[in-house]
Backbone as CSV, one residue per row, in Angstrom:
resi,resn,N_x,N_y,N_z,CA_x,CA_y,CA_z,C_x,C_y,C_z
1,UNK,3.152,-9.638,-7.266,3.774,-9.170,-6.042,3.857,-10.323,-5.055
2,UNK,4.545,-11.327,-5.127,4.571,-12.944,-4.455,5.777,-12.435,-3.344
3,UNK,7.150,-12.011,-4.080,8.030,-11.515,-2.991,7.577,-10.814,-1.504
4,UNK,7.912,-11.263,-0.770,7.147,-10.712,0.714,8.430,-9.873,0.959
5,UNK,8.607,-8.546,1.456,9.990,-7.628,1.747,9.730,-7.239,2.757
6,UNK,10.142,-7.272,3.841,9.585,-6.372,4.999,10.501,-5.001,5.201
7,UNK,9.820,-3.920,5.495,10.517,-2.362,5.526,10.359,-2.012,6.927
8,UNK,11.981,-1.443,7.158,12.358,-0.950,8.285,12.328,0.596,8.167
9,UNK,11.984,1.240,7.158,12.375,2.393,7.541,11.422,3.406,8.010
10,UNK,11.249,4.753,7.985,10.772,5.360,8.754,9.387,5.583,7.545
11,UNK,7.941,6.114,7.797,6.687,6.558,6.576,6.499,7.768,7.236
12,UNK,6.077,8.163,6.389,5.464,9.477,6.521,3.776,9.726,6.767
13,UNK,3.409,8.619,6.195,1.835,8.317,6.853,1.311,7.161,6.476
14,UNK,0.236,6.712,7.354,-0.129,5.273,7.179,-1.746,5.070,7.049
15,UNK,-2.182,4.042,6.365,-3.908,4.097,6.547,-4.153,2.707,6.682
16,UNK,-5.236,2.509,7.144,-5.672,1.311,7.511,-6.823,0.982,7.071
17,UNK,-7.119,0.337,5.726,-8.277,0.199,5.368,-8.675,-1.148,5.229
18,UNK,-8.674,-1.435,5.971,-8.998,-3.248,6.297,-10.586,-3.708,5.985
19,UNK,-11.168,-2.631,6.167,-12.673,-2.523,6.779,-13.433,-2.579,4.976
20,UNK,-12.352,-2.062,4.241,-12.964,-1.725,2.729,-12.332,-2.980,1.539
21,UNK,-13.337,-3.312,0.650,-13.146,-4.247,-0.501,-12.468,-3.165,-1.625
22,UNK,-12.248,-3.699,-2.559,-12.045,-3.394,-3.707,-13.196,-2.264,-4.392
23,UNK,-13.054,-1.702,-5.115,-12.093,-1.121,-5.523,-11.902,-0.105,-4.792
24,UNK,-12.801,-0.344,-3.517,-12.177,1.392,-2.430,-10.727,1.336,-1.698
25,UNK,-10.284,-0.030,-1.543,-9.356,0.144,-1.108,-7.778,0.683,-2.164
26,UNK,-7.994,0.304,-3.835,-7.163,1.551,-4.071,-7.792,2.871,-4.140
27,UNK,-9.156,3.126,-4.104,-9.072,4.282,-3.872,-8.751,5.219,-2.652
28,UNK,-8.660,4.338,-1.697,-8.648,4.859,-0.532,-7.077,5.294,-0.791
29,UNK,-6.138,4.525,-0.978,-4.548,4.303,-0.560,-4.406,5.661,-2.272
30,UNK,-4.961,5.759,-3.468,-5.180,7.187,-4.589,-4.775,8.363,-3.489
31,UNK,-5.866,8.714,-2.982,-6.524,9.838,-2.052,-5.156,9.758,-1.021
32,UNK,-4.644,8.456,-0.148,-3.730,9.186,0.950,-2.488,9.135,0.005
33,UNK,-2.022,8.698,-1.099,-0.464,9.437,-2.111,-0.709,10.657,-2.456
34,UNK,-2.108,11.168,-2.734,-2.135,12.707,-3.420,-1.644,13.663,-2.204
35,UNK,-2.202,13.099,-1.160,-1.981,14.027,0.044,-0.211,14.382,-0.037
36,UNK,0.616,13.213,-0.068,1.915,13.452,0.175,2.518,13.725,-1.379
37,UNK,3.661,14.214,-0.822,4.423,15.273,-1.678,5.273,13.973,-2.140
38,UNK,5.753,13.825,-3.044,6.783,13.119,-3.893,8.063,12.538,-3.299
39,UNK,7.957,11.188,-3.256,9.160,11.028,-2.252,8.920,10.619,-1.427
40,UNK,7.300,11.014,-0.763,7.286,10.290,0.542,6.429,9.453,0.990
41,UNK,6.631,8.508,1.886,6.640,7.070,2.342,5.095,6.723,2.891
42,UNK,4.274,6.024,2.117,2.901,5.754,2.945,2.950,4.005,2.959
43,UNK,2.282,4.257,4.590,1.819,2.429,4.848,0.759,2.030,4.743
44,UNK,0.169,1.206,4.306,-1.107,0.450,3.726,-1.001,-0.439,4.200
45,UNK,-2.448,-0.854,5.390,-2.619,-2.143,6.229,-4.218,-2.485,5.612
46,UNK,-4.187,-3.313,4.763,-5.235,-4.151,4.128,-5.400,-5.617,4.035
47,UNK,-6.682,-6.168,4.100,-7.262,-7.485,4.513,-7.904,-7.845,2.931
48,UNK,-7.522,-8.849,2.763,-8.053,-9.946,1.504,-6.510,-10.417,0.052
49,UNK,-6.669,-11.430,-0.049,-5.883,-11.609,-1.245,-6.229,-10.996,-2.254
50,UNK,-7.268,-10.200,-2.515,-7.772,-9.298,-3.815,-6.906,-7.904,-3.852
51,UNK,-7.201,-7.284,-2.672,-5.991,-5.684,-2.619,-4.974,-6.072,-2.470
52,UNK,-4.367,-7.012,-1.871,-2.793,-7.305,-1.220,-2.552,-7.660,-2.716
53,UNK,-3.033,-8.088,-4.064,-2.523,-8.287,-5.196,-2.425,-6.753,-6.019
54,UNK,-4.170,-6.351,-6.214,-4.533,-5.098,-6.480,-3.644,-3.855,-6.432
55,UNK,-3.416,-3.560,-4.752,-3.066,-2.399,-4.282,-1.774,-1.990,-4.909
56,UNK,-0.658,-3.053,-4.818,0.543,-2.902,-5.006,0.561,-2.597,-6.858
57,UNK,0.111,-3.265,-7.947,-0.319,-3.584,-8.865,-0.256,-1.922,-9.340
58,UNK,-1.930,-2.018,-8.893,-2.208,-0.186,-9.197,-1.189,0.690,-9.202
59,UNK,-0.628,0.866,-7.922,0.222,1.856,-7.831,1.863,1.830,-8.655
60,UNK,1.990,0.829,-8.695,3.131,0.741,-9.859,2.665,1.055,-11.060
61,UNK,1.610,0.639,-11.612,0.966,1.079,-12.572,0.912,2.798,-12.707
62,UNK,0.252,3.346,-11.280,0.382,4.920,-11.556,1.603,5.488,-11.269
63,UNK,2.857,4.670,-11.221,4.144,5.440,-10.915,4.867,5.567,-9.803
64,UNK,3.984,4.896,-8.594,4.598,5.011,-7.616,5.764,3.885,-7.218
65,UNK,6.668,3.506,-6.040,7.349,2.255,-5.928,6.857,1.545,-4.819
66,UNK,6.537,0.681,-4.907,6.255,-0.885,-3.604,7.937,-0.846,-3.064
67,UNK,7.811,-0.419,-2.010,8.811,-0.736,-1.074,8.770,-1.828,-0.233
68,UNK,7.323,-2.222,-0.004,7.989,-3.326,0.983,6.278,-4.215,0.731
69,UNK,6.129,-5.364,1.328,4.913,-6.238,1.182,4.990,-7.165,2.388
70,UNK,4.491,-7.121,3.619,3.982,-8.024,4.521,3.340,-9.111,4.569
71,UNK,2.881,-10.094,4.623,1.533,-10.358,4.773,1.881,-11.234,6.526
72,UNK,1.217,-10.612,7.327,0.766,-10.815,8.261,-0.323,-11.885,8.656
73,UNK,0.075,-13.241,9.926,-0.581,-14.351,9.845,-2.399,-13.643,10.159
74,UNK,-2.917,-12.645,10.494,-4.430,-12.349,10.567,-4.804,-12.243,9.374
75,UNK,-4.177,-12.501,8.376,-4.978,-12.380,6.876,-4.556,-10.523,6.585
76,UNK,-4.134,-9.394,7.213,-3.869,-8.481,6.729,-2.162,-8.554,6.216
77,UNK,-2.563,-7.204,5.471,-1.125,-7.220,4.705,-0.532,-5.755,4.634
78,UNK,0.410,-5.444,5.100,1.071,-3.918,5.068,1.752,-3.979,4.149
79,UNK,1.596,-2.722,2.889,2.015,-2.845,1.745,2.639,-0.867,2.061
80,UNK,3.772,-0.993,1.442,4.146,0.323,1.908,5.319,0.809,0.492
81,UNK,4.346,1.912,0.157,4.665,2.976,-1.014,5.302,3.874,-0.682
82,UNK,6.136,4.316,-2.065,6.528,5.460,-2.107,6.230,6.427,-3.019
83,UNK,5.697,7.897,-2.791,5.102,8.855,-4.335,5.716,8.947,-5.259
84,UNK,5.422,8.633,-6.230,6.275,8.729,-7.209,5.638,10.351,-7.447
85,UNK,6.483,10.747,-8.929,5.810,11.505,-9.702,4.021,11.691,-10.163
């Protein structure tokens, strides 16, 4: 996930788990896709080159789509999904 995309469009919910390492931070970003219904748009604001690789990774892996990838000069990175199936 090297491409940086930045997304304009509107989410449907966002989490901020900056505060958490691996592997909670995909679990954290698991837990807020189950919440939303299929289709819709979550933002992920996470700190370290380990999840900003991880996060996006995982979730393509479980089906969902990487819409967009930030990385922001404080070392965080807004990575923003969509539910898949």
């Amino acid at each position: 996930m090297e491409n940086e995309v930045i997304f304009d469009g509107a989410v449907d919910a966002a989490i901020d788990i900056t505060a958490e390492v691996c592997p909670m931070t995909y679990v954290r970003t698991r837990l807020a896709l189950e919440r939303l219904s299929v289709g819709q748009v979550l933002a992920v604001r996470l700190k370290g080159a380990e999840p900003a690789e991880n996060v996006p990774r995982t979730a393509l892996e479980q089906g969902h789509d990487v819409l967009a990838i930030d990385h922001a000069p404080d070392g965080t990175t807004l990575i923003v999904l969509r539910r898949g199936e």
